[in-house]
SEPA-108646 format. One record per residue: residue in one letter; x, z, y of N, C-alpha, C, CB in turn. Coordinates in steps of 0.001 Angstrom, whole numbers, plus 500000, padded with zeros to 6 digits. Glycine has a CB too. Example, Ala and Ser with C-alpha at 12.3 -4.5 7.8 and 13.67 -1.06 7.14 Angstrom:
BEGIN
A513190507800494310512300507800495500513200507800496700511308509046495527 S512850507080497750513670507140498940512900507870500030514084505725499402 
This chain:
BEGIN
X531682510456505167531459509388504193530640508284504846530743509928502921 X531381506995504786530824505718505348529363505472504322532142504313505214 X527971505564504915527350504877503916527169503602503882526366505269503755 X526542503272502770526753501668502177525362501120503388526302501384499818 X524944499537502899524218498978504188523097499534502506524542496807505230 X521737498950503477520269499409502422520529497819501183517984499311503784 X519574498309499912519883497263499186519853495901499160519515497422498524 X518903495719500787518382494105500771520047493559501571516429493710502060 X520651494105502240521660493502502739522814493262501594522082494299503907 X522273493894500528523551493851499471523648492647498805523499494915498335 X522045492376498563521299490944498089521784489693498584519855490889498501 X521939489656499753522647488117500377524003487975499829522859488038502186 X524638489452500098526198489194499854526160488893498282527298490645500287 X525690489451497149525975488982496652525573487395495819526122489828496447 X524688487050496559524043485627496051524737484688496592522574485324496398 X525546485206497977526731484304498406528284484058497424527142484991499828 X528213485350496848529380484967496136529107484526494864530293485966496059 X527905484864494089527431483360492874527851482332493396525749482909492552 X526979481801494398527089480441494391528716480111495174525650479790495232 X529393480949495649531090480612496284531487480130494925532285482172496980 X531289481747493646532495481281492566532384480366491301533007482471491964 X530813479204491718530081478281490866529862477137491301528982478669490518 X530265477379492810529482476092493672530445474410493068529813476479495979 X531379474941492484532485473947492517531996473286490836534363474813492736 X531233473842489916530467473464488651529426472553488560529944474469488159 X529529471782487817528584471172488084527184470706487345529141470452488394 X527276471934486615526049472288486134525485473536486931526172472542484656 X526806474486487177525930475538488515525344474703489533527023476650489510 X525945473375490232525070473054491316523483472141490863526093472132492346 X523455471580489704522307471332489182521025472546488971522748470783488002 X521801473523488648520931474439488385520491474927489516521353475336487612 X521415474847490930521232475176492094520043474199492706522551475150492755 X520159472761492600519311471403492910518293472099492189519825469715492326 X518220472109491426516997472046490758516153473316490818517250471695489411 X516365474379491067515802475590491626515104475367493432517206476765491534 X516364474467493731515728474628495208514420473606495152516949474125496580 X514062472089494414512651471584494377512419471643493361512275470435494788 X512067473398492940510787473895492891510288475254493583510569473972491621 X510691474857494804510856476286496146509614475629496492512423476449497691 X508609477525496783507222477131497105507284477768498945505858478063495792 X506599477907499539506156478147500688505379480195500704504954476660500910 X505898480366501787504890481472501980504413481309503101505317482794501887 X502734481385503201502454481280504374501151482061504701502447479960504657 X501423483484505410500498484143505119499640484854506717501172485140504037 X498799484236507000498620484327508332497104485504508890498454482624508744 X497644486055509800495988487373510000496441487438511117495652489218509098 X494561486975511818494289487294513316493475488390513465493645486197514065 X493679489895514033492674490906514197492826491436515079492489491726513413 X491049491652515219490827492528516960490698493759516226489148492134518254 X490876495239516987490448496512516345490525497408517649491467497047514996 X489201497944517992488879498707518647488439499690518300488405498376519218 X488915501053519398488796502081518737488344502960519888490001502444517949 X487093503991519397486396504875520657486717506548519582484046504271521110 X487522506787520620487968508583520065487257509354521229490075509114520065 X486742510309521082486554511479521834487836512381521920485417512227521243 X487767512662522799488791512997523774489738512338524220489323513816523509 X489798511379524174491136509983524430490192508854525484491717508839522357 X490495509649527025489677508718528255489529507615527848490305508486529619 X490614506554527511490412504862527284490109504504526066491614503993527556 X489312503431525422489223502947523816490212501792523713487586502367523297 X490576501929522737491591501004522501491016499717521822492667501656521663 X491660498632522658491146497871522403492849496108521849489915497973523841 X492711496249520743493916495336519916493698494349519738494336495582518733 X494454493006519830494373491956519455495554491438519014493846491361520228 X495891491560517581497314491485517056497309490139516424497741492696515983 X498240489414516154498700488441515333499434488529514236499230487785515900 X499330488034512722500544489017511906500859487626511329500072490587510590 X502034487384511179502288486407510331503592486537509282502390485293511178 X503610486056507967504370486293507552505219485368506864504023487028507162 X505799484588506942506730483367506730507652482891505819507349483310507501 X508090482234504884509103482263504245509068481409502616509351483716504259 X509864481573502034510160480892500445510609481417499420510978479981500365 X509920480898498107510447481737497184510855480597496024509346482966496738 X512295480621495869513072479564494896512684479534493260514714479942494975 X512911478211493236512678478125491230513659478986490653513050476385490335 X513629478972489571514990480341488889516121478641488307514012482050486564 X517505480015488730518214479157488876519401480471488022518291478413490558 X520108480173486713520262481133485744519219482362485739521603481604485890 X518218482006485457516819483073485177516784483606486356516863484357483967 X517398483544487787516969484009488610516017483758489714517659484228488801 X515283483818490768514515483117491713514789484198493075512778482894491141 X515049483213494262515241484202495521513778484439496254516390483481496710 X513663485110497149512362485274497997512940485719499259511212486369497404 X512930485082499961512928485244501584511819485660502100513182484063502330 X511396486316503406510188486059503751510750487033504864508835486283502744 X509436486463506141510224487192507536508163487544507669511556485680509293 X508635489120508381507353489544508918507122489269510523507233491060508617 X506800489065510959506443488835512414504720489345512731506697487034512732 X504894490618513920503050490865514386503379490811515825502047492671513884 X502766490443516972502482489798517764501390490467518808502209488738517128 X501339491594519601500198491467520152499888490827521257499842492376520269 X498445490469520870498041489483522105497153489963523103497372488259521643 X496590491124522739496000492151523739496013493196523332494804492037524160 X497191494365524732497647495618524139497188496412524492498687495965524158 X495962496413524926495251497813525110495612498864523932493579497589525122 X496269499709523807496116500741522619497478501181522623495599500148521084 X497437502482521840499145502703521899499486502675520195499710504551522781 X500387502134520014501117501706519283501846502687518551501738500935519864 X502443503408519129503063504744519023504225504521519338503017505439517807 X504818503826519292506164503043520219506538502177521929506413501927519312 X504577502005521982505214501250523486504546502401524637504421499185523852 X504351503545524277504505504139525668502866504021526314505797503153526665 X501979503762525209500562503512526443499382504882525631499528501111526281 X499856506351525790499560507175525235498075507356525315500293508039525559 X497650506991526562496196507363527216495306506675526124495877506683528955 X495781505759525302494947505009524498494475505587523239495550503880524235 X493685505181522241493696505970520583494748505209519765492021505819519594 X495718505463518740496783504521518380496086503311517412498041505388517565 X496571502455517770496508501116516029497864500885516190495380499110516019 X498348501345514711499823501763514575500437500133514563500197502843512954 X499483499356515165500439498046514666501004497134515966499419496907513603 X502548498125515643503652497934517020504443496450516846505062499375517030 X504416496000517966505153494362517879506143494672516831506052493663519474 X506530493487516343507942493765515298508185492614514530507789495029514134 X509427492043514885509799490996513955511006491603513091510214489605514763 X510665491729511788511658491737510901512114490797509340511482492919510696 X512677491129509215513408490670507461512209491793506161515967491582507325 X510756491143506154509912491810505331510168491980504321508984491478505226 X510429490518503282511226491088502042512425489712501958510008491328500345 X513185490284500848514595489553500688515045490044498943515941490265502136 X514959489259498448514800490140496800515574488847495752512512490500496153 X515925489406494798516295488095493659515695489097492195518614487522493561 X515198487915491578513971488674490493514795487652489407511703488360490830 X515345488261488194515812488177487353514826488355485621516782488986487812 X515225487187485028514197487407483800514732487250483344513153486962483374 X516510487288482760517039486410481275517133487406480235518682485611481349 X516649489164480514516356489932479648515039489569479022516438491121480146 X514778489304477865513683488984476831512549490317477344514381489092474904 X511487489719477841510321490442478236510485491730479312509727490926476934 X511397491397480087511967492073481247512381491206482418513114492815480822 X511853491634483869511810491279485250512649492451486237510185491141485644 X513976492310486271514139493113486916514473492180489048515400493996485885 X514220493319489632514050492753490826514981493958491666512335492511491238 X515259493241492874517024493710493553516706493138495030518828492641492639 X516213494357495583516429493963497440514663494646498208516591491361497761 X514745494210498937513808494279499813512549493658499233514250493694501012 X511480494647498745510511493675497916509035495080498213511269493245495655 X507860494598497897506964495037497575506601495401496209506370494444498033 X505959497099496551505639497449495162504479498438495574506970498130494203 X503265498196494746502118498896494433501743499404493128501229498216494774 X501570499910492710501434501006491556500312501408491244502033502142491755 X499542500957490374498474501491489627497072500956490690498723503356489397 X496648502554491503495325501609492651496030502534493880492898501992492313 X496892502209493876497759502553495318497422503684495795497580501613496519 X497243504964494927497099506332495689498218506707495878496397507420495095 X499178506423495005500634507007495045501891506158495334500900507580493764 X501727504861495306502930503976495776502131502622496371504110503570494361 X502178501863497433501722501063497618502570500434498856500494501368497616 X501798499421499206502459498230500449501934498241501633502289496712500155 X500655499264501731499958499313502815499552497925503225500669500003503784 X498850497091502927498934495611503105497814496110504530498307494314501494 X497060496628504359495917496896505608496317496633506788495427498266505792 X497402497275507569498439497678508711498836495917508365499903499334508389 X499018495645509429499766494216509908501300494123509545499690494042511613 X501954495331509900503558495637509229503380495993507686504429497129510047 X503814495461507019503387496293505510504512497133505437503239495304503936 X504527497714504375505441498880503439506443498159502672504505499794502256 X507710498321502983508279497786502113509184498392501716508545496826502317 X510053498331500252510800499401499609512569498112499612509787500043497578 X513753499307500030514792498398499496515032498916498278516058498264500292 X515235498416497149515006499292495877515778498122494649512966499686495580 X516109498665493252516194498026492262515129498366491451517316498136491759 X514218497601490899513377497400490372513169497042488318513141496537491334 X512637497743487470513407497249485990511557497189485606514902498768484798 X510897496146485371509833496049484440509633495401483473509039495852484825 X509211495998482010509800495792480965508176495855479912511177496992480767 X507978494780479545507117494604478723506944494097477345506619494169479238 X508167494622476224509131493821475444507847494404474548511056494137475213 X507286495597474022506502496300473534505416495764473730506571497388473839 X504591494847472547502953494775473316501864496263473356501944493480472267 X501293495735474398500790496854475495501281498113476438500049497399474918 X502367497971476170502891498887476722503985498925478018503276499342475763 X503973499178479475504801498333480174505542499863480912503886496972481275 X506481499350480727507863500602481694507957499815482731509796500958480980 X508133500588483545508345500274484880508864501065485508507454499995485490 X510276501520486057511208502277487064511896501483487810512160503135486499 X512144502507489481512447501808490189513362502770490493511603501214490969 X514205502935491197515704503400492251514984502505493583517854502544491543 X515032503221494409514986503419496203515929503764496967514177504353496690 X516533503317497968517337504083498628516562504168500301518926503390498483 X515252503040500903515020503131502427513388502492501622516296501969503900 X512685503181502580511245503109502794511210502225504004510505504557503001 X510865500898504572510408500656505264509113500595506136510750500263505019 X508774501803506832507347501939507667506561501253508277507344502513508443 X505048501272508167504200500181508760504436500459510507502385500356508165 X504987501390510823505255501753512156506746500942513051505421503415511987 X507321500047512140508408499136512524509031500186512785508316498025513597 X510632498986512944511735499582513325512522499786514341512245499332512849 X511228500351515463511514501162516369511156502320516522511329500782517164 X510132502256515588509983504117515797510714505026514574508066504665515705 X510775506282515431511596507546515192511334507602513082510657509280516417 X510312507284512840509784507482511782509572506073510821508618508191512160 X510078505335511458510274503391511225510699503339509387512232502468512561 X511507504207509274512105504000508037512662505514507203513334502953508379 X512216505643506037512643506417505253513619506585504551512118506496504788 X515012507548504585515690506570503325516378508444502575517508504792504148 X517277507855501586517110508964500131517420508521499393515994509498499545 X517520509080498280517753508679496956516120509081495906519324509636496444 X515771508094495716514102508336495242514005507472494123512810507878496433 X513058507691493148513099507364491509511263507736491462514478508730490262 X511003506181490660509759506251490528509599505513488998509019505593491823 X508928506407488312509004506372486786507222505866486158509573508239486199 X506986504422485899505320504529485547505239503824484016504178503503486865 X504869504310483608504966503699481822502946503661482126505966505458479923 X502781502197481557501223502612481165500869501545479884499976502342482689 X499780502276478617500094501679477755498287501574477409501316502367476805 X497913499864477281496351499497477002495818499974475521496146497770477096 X494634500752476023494158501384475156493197500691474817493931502509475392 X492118501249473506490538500348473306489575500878474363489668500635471628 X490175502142475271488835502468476583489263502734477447487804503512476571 X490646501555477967491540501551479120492629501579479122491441502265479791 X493411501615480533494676501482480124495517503016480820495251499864480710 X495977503609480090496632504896480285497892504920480422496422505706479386 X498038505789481836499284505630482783499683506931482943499043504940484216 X501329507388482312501657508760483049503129507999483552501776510487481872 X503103509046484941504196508734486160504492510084486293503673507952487694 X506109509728487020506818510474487524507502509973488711507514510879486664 X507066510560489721507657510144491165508573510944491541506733510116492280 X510071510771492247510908511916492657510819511767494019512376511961492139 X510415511428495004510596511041496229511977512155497305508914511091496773 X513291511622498156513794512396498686513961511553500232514947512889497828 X513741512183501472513111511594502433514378512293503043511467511814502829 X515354511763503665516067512875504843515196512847506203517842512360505329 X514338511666506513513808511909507910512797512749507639513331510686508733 X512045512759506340510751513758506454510955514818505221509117512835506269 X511994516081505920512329516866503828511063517520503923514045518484503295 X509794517893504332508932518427503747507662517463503328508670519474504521 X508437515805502915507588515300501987508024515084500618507155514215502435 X509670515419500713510006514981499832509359516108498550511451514706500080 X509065515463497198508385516138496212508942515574494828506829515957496405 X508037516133493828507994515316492635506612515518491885509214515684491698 X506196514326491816504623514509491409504704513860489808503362513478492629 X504601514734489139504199514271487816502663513666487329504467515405487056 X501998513280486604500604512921486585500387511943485056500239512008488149 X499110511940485293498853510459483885497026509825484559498594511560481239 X497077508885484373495495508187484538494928507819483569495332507042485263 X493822507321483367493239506414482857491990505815483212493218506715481918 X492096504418483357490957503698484185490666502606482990491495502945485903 X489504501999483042488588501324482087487301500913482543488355502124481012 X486790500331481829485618499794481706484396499271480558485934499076482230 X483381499534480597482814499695479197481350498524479539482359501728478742 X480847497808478971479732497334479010478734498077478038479890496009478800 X477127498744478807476393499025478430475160498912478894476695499715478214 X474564498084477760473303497103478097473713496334479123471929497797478532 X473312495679480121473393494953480903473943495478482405472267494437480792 X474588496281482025475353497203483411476799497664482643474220498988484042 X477625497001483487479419497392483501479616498206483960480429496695484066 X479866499677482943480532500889483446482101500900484139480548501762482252 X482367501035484971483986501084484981484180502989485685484809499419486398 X485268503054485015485310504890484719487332505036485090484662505496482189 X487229505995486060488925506268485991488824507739486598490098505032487094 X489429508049485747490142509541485617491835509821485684489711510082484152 X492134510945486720493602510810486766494083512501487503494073509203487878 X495054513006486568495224514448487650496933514379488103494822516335486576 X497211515282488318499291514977489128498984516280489239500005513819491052 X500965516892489081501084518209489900502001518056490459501157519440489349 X502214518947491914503705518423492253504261519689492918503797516974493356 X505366519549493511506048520702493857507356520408494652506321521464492628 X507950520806495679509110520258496793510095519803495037510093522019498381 X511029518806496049511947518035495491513088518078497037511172516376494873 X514135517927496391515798517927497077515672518873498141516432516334497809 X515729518186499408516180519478500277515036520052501281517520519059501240 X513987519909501011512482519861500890512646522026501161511685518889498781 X512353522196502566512383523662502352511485524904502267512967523938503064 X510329523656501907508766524639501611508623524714500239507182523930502198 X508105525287499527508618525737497884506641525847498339510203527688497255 X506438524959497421504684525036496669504506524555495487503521524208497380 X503482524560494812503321524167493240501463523547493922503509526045491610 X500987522554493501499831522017494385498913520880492973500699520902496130 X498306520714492952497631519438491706496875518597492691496314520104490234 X496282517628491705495436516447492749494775515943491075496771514822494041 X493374515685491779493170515236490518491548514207490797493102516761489348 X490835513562490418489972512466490200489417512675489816490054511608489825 X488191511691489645487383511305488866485763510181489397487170512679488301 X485848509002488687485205508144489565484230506883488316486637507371490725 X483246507110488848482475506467487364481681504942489038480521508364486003 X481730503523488468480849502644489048480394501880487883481449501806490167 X478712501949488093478100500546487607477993499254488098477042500654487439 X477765498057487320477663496846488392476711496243487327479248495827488942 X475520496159488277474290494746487333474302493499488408472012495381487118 X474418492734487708474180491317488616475298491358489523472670491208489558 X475059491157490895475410491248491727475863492423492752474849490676491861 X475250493199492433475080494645492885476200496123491921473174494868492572 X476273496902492780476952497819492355477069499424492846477934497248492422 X477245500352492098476478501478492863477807502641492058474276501721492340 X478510503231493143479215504413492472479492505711493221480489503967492029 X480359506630492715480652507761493112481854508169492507479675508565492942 X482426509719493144483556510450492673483830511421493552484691509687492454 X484423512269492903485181513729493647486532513485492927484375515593493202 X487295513503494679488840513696495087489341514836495317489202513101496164 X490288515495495232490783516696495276492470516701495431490261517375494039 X492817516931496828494413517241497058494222518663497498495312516215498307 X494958519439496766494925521388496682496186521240497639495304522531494688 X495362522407498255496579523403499848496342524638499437496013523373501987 X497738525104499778497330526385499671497339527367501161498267526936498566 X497306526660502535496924527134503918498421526975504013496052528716504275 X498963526529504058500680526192504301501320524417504257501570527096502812 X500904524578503171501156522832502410500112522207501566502445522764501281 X499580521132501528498696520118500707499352519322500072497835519331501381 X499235518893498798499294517937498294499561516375499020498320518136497710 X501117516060498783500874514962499880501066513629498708502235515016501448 X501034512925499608501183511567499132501516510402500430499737511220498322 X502831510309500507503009509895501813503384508033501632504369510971502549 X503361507846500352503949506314500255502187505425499626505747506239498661 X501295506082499968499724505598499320499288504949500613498456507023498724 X498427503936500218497927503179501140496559504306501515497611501514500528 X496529504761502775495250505830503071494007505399503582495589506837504060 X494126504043503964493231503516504406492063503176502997493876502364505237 X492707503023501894491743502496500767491371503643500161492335501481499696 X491527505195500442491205506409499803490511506759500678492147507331499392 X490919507659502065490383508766502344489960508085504048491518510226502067 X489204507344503787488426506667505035488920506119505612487887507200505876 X488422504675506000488902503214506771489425504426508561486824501462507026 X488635505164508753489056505439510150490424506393510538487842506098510749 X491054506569508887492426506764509039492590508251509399493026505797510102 X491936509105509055491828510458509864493172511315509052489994511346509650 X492996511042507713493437512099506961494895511013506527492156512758505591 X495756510776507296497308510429506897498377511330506299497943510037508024 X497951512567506771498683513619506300497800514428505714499438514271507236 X498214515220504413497211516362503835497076517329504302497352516808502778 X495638517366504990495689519026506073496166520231505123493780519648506776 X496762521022505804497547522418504986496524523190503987498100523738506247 X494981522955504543494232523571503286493333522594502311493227524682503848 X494550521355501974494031520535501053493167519718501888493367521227499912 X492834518564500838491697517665500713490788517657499511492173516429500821 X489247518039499863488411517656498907487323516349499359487695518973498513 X487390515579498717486424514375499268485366513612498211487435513169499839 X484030514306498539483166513703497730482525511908498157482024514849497718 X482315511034497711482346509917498319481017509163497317484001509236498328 X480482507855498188479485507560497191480165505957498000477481508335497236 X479442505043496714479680503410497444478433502902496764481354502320496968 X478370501410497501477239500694497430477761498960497543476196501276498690 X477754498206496837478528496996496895477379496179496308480031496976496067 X477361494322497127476966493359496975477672492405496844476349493235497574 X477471491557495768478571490538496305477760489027495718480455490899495477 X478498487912495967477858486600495098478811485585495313476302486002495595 X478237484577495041479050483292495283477796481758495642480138483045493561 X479335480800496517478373480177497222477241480109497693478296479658496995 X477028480703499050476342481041499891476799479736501206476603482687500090 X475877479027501321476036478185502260477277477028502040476196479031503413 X478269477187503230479603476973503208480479477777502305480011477108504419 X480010479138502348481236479585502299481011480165500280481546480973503835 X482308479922500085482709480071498324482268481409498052484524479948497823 X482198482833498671481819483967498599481559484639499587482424484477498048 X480632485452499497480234486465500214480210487871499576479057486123500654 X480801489298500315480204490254500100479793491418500539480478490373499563 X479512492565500671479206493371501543479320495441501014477671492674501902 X479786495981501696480682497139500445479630498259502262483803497010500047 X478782499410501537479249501083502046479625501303501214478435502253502479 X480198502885502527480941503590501658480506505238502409482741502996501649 X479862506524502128479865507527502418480720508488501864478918507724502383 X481547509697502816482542510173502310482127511450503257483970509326502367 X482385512460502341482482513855502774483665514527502277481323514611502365 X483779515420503843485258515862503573485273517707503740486422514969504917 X486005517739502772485738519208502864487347520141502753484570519608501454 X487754521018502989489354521462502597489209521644501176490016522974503350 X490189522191500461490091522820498994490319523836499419490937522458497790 X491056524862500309491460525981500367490284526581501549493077525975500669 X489542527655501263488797527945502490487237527525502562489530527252503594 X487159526759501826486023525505501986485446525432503304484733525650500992 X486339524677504201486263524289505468485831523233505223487289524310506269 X484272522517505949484202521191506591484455520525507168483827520917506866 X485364519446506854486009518731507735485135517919508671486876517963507060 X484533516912507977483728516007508863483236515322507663484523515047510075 X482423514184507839482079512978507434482217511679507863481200513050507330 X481906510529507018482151509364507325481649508018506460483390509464507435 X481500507409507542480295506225506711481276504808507314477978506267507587 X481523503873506308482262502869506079481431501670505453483337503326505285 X481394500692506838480312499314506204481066498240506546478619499048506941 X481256497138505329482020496053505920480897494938504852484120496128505628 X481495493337505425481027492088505264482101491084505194480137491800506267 X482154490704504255483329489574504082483163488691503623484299489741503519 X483439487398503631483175485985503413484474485218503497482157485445504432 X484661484329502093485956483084502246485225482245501752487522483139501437 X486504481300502557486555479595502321487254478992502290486154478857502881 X487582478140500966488786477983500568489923479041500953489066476788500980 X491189478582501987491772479426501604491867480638503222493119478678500875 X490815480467503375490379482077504646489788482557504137489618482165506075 X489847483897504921488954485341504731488902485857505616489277486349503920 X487379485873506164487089486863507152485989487736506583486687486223508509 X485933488989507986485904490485507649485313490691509080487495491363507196 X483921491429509029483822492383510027483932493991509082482246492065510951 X484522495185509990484505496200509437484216497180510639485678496351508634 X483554498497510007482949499298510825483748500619510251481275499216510762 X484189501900510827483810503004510536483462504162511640484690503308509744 X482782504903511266482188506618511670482277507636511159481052506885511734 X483593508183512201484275509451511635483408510947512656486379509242511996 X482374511383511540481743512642513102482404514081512142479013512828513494 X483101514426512826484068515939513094482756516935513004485093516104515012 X483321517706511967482843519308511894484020520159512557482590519893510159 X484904520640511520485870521652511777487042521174512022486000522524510830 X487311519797511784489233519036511760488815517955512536490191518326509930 X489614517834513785489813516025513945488409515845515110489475514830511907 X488361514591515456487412514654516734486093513275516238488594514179518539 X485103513327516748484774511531516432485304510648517094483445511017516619 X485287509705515587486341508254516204485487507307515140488643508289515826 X485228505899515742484328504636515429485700503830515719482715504257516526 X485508502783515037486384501711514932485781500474514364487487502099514170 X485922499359515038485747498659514779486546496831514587485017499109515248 X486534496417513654487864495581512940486581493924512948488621496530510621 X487538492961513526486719491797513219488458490947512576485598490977514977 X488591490114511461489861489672511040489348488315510432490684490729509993 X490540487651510900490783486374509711492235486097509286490261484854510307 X491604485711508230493217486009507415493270483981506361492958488239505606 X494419484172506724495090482259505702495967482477505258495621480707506425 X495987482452503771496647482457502865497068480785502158495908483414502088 X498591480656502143498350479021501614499327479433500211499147477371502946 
């Protein structure tokens, strides 16, 4: 059986034949004129160094990538609007291995040269309080433990997918998607570049008076990786409460999951939350215990979550070690506005202890300090982390200096 091309290639062909069997109308080509000036620009630009000192890995890696991301997104033209956009990353000093160019002796920063077709999508609204979207597009979900874009990584995440979000109901928003290819922050040259399947991601979440409450159903089916493929059922709820002069914000969320399609490890596994922050003034102070259950075979995975914003900037834990993840974590945040030049400033720790669920093995610890400041439309970032190894994994420090232009 010939398979079909992924959905973003389906997208051109057919936006070519709209406009073939309309072009000759001449209200289709008005509608065409007139969609194209009000076509905006994408222009999304990040310069970052990231060095990295591992024990046991002779050389530190030392990166200097370029990421840029390019392109346009059209006025709607019969309720529709196109989005082009081309990814391009660039390195400009390759000390490090990539995981694709062959320079092993190094510690990896997965961010391998790569020019591609990032997204390519047509987003449709002429259903009354419905957006459905068709091609190569970005999608993040809830606070990106379970579906996200990986925006961190210079290559982002991108899904070829049909997309249905539907907000016809006040407060209440459906949202399912159909997948057929995962595009990897690892480009599309490596072995592992791209995911593809038949995968279904189900998130209904409906605003409450003490938050907004979300239950999902993910089917994920991976032919390059069948022992990720799963199905994680779950529900959240995240909020925020003012009391006295300090903003509680509170989110709670559990999932269970268990192999899906041809997936040939058979486990039953939960994951579950819980995370309370205050904020007075300027300042802000929180905590929480994380929990992905192993049972010394398989962990709880979550392979489409951005990992860098969960389970430590130094990237240790990408995969769920076989006897789970437990991670107790504390944060500490400053922030303000106009400071000098610049429109904001702020400044975030973060301490994280890692422990297995199965065994109660110590993994390690890790302490995460960053500083960030914009103006107008930049943002720069120094970032630090310190990963020191108990029982899993080795010490590894990293260190990230970035600027990023957004127009």
């Amino acid at each position: 059986m010939v398979r079909q091309p992924p959905l973003a290639g389906r997208v051109a062909a057919t936006l070519l034949m709209a406009i073939g069997s309309t072009g000759a109308c001449a209200d289709a080509l008005n509608s065409l004129l007139a969609a194209t000036e009000q076509t905006t620009p994408i222009i999304d630009l990040r310069l970052r160094s990231e060095q990295v000192d591992q024990t046991g890995i002779a050389k530190d890696a030392d990166a200097v990538t370029l990421r840029a991301r390019l392109g346009f997104e059209t006025g709607k033209a019969w309720d529709t609007a196109l989005l082009a956009e081309a990814g391009l990353t660039s390195p400009l000093v390759e000390r490090y291995n990539s995981t694709v160019n062959g320079k092993t002796a190094y510690p990896i920063v997965a961010d391998p040269e790569n020019y591609v077709l990032n997204r390519l999508q047509l987003a449709n609204t002429s259903i009354p309080g419905t957006t459905v979207l068709i091609g190569r597009q970005r999608i993040n979900l809830d606070d990106q433990r379970f579906v996200a874009s990986v925006d961190w990584r210079q290559n982002e995440q991108t899904f070829d997918a049909a997309r249905i979000i539907n907000k016809s109901i006040p407060k209440l928003t459906f949202d399912l998607t159909y997948l057929d290819q995962v595009n990897r922050v690892y480009g599309k040259d490596s072995p592992v570049g791209r995911y593809t399947g038949n995968s279904y991601l189900l998130n209904v979440g409906y605003d409450t008076p003490i938050g907004k409450l979300t239950a999902f159903d993910y089917l994920l089916d991976f032919h390059q990786a069948q022992t990720d493929s799963s199905q994680t059922a779950g529900v959240r709820l995240g909020g925020q409460h003012p009391v006295g002069a300090i903003r509680l914000a509170y989110m709670v969320s559990w999932a269970t999951q268990g192999e899906c399609a041809h997936n040939p490890v058979h486990y039953t596994e939960d994951y579950y939350i819980a995370q309370l922050t205050g904020t007075f003034r300027q300042f802000s102070l929180g905590g929480g215990l994380e929990v992905l259950q192993g049972n010394g075979v398989k962990g709880f995975t979550t392979p489409l979550a951005t990992f860098h914003r969960w389970d430590g900037w130094d990237d240790k834990f990408l995969t769920t070690p076989p006897s789970g993840l437990e991670r107790r974590y504390l944060t500490l945040g400053y922030s303000t506005t106009s400071v000098g030049f610049l429109d904001s400033i702020s400044a975030t720790a973060v301490y994280h202890d890692f422990r297995s669920n199965h065994l109660d093995l110590h993994y390690g610890s890790e302490v995460d300090l960053l500083l960030q400041g914009k103006w107008r439309r930049f943002t720069g970032l120094v970032k630090f982390a310190d990963y020191v190894a108990d029982r899993l994994f080795t010490d590894t420090r990293k260190l990230w200096s970035v600027l990023d232009y957004i127009w």
